[in-house]
C-alpha positions as CSV (number, residue, x, y, z in Angstrom):
1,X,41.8,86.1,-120.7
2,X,38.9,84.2,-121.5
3,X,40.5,80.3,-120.9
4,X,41.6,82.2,-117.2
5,X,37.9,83.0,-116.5
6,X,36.7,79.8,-117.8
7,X,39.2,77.9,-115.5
8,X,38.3,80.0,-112.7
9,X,34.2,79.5,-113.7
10,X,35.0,75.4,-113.5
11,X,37.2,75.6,-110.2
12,X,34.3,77.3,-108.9
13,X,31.4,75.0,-110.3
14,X,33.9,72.1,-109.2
15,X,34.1,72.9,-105.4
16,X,30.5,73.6,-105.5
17,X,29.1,70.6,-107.1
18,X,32.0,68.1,-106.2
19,X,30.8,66.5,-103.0
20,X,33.7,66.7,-99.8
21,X,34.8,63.3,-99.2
22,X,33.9,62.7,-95.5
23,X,36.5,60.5,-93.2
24,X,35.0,57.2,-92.7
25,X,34.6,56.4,-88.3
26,X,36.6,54.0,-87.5
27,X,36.1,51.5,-84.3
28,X,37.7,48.6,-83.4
29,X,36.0,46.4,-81.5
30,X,37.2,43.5,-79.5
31,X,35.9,40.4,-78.4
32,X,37.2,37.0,-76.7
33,X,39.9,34.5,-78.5
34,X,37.6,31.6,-77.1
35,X,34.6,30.1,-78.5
36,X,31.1,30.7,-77.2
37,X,28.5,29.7,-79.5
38,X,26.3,30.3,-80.8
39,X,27.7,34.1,-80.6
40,X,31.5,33.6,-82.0
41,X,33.6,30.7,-82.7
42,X,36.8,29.3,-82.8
43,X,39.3,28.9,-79.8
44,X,42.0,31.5,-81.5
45,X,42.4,35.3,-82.6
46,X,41.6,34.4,-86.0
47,X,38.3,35.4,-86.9
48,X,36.9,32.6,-89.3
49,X,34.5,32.8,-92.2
50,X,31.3,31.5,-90.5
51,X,32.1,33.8,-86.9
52,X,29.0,33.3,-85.2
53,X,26.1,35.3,-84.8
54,X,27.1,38.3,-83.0
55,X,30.5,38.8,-85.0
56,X,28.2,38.5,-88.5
57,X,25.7,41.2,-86.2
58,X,28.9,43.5,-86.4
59,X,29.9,43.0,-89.8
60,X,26.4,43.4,-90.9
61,X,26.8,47.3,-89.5
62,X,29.5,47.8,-91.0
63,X,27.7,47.0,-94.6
64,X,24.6,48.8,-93.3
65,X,26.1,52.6,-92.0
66,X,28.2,54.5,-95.0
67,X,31.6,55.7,-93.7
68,X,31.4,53.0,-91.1
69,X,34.9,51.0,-90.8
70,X,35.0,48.5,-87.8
71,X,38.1,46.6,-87.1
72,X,37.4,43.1,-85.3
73,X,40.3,41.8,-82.8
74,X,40.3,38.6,-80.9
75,X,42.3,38.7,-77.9
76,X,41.9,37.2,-74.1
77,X,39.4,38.7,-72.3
78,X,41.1,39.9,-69.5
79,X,43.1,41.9,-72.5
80,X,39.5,43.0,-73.7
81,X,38.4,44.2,-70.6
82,X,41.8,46.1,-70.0
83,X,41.9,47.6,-73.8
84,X,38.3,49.1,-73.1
85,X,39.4,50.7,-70.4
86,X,42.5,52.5,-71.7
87,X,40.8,53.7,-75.0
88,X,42.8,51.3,-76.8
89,X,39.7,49.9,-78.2
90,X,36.1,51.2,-78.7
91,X,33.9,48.8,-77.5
92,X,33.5,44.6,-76.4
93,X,30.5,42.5,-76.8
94,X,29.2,39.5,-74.8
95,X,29.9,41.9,-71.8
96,X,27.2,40.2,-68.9
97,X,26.3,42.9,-66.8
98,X,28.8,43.4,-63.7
99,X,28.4,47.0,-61.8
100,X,32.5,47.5,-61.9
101,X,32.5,46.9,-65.4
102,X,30.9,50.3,-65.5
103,X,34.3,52.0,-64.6
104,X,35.6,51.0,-67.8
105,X,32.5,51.6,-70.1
106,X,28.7,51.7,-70.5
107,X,26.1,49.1,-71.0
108,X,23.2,50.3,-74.1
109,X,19.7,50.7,-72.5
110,X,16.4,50.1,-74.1
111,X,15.4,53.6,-73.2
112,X,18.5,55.1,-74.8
113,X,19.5,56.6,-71.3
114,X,23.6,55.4,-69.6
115,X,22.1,54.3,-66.9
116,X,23.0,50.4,-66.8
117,X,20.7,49.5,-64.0
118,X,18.2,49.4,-66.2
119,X,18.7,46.2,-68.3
120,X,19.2,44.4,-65.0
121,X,16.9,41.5,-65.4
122,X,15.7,42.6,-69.4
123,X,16.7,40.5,-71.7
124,X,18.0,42.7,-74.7
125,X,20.0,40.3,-76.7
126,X,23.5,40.0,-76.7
127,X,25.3,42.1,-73.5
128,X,27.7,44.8,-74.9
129,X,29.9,47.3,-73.3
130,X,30.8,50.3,-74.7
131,X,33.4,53.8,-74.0
């Protein structure tokens, strides 16, 4: 009797002290197969080990938010555009601002509002577009 309440006792003490392992988010994010440097390099889908600036921006994220897993895929642009706006991805970068791109996604703002009008004419680093 007493090893049965002391199992039950550390089952209990176990679930209450044993912190829930939370699923990590996942995104993948796409970007263009061709180079544009300074921001990514390379004229292929392979991502290389010096990327470019705004791949190493992404990565860094990953490194910097816990439970953060991002999946990077090179792939034509026309494919990027078209993944965004099927879900099959979760975001694109180097986006320029275009108003129909806005069907597909969202542009961030610098006053943390949708509304994508507002970085015309701001310069607020590398263009992104979201879902």
């Amino acid at each position: 009797m007493k090893n049965h309440f002391f199992g039950i006792c550390l089952f209990v003490l176990m679930c209450v002290f044993v912190p829930l392992q939370v699923s990590a988010v996942q995104m993948v994010i796409s970007y263009e197969d061709k180079e544009q440097p300074p921001y990514y390099m390379g004229n292929s889908e392979t991502i290389l080990e010096k990327p470019g600036v705004a791949v190493e921006m992404i990565q860094i994220l990953e490194k910097k938010i816990d439970g953060l897993k991002i999946t990077l895929r090179r792939t034509p642009w026309k494919r990027c555009t078209f993944e965004l706006g099927t879900n099959s991805v979760d975001g694109i970068f180097n986006a320029s601002y275009k108003k129909k791109r806005l069907k597909i996604g969202w542009y961030p703002t610098t006053d943390k509002t949708l509304r994508a009008e507002i970085i015309l004419g701001t310069p607020i680093g590398t263009p992104r577009l979201f879902r």
